[in-house]
C-alpha positions in Angstrom: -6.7 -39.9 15.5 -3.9 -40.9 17.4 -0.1 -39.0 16.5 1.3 -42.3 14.8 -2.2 -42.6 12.4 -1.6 -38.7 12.3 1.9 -38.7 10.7 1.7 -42.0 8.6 -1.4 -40.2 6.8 0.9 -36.8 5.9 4.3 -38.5 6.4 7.2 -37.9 8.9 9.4 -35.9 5.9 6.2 -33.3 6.2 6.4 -32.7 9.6 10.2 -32.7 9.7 9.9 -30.1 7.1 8.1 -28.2 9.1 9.8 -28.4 12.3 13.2 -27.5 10.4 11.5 -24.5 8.9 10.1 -22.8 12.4 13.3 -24.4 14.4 15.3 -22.0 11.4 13.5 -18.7 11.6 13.0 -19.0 15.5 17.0 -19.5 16.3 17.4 -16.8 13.7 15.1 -14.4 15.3 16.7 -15.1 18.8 19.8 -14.7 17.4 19.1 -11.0 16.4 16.4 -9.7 18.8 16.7 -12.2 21.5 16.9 -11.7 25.2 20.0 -10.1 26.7 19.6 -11.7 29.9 21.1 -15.2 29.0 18.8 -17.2 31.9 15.8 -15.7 29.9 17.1 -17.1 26.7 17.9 -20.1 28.1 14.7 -20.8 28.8 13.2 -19.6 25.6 15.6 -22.2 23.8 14.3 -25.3 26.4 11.1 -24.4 25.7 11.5 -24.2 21.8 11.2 -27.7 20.7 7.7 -28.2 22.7 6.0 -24.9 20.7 7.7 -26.1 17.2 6.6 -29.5 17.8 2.7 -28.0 18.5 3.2 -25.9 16.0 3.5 -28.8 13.1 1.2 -30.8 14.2 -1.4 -28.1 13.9 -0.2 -27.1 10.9 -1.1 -30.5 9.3 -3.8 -30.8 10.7 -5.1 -27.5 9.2 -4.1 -28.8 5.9 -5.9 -32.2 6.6 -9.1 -30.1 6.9 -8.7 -28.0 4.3 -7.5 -30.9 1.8 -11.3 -32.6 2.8 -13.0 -29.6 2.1 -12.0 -29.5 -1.0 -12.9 -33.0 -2.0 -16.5 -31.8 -0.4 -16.2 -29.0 -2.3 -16.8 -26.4 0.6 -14.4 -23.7 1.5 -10.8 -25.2 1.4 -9.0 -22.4 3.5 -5.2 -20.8 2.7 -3.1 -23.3 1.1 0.1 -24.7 3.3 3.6 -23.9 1.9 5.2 -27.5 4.2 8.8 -25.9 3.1 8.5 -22.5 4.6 5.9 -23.5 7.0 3.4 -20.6 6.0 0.3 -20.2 4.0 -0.3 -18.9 0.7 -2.9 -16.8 -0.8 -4.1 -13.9 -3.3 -3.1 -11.0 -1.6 -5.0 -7.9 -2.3 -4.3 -4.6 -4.1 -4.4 -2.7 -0.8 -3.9 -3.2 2.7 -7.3 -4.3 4.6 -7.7 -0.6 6.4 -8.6 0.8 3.5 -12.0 -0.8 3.9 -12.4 -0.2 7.9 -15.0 0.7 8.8 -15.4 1.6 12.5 -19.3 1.4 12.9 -19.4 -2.0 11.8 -16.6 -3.3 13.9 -18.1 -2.0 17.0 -20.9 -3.6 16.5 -19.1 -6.5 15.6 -17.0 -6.4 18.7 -20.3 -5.9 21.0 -21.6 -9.2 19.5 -18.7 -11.6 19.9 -15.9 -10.0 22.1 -14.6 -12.4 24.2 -11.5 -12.8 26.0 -9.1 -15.3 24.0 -10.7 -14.3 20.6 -8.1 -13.8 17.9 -7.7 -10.3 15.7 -6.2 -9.0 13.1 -4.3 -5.9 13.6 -2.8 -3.1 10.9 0.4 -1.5 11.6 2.3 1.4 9.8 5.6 1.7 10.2 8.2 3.6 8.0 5.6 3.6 5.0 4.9 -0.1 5.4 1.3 -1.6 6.2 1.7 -4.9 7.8 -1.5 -6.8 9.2 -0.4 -9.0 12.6 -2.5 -11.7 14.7 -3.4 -10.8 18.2 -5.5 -11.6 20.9 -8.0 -10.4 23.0 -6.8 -10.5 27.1 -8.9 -7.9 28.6 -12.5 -6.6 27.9 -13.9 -3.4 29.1 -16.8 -3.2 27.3 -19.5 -1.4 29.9 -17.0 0.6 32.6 -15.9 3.1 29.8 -18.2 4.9 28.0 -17.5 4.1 24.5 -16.1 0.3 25.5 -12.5 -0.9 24.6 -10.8 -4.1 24.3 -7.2 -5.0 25.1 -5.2 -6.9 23.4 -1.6 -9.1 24.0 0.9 -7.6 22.5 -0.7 -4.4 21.2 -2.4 -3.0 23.8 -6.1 -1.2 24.6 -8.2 -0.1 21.4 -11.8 1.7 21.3 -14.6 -0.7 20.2 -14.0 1.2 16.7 -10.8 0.5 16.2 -8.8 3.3 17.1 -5.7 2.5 18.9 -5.2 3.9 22.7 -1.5 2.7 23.8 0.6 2.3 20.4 0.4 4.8 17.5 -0.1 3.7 14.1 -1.9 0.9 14.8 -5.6 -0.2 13.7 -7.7 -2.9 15.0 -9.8 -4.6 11.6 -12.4 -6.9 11.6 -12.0 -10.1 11.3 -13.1 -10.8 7.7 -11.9 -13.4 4.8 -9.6 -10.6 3.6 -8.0 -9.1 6.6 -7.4 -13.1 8.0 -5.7 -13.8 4.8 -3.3 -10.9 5.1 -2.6 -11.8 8.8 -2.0 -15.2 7.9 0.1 -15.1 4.9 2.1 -12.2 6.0 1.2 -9.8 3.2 2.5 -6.8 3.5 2.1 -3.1 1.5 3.8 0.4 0.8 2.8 3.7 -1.2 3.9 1.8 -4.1 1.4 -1.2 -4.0 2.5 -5.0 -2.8 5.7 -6.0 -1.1 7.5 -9.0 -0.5 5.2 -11.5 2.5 6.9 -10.8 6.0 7.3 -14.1 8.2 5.2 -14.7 11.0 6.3 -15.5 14.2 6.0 -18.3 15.6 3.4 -16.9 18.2 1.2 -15.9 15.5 1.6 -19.2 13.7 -0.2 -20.7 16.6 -2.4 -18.1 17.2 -3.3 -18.9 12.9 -4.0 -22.5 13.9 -6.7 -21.9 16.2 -9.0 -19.6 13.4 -12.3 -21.1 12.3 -12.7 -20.4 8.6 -13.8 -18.6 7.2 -15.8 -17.1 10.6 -14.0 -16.3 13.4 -16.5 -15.8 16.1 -15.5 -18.5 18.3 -12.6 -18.6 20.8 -10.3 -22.2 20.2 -7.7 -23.3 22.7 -4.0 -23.1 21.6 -3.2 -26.6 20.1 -1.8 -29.4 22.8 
């Protein structure tokens, strides 16, 4: 399918929507924890428009897929908000670490480890449990004695989860539950459910390259 069969079958006003919706939270996240250095943030604003544009695209594609698993009644994936350019879904009663279980993950990670492979990971911070998308960059799984994997933003973990750079942080297994929570943003305190944080637009693309509902397999960053 070539990009003008592409957008006549979901429409430009879609992928307008979309754009507009990642071009407003990105300038608005620059805008408040951007770069000093202004070369630096030049170039993160020339390169903008190429990652927003990648960004929609995969977007509707995703929804594509899921709209023709539903007519063949498989599994139809999180549902696209085109507005806000994010996904909904039932979020759960409690945050996904409450079912961690380090044995399994281990094994888990032993099995299909591999460098590129994305992960969900749970983060406290001031009484909030968040669940973010990362991905693995280094492996280390035979030099150390228990193994450890390393991962983009948040640094080395043990095979079981446990975090080795940044405290109060949890590496899950990638399951239906904990992907959902990554993807949609959901978000917990003491108190029970919060209000869905926005992804980045990093994770976005690192969302678009999941294969639902397993995620053994490592998928190239959309063109």
């Amino acid at each position: 399918m070539n990009q003008a069969d592409f957008l006549s079958g979901y429409g430009q006003s879609q992928f307008a929507e979309l754009c507009n919706a990642l071009y407003e939270r990105e300038l608005h996240d620059l805008s408040w924890n951007g770069p000093d250095n202004a070369g630096f943030l030049k170039r993160r604003l020339a390169s903008l428009p190429s990652y927003v544009k990648r960004a929609s695209h995969a977007l509707l594609r995703l929804e594509q897929t899921r709209v023709q698993q539903h007519q063949d009644g498989g599994y139809q994936g999180l549902l696209l908000d085109v507005q806000n350019a994010s996904w909904q879904g039932k979020q759960a009663a409690h945050a996904p670490a409450r079912k961690h279980q380090g044995e399994k993950l281990q094994h888990w990670l032993q099995k299909n480890a591999a460098l590129g492979l994305v992960m969900p990971v749970q983060v406290e911070h001031q009484q909030l449990q968040s669940v973010y998308l990362d991905s693995i960059d280094q492996l280390d799984l035979e030099t150390s004695e228990a193994g450890r994997v390393h991962l983009n933003r948040y640094g080395w973990f043990s095979l079981d989860g446990r975090p080795l750079d940044e405290a109060g942080a949890l590496l899950l297994k990638p399951t239906r539950q904990s992907m959902t929570a990554a993807c949609c943003g959901h978000q917990w305190s003491v108190a029970g459910r919060k209000l869905p944080r926005t992804l980045s637009l990093r994770e976005v693309l690192l969302a678009t390259t999941l294969q639902w509902p397993r995620f053994t397999q490592v998928v190239p960053l959309p063109a």
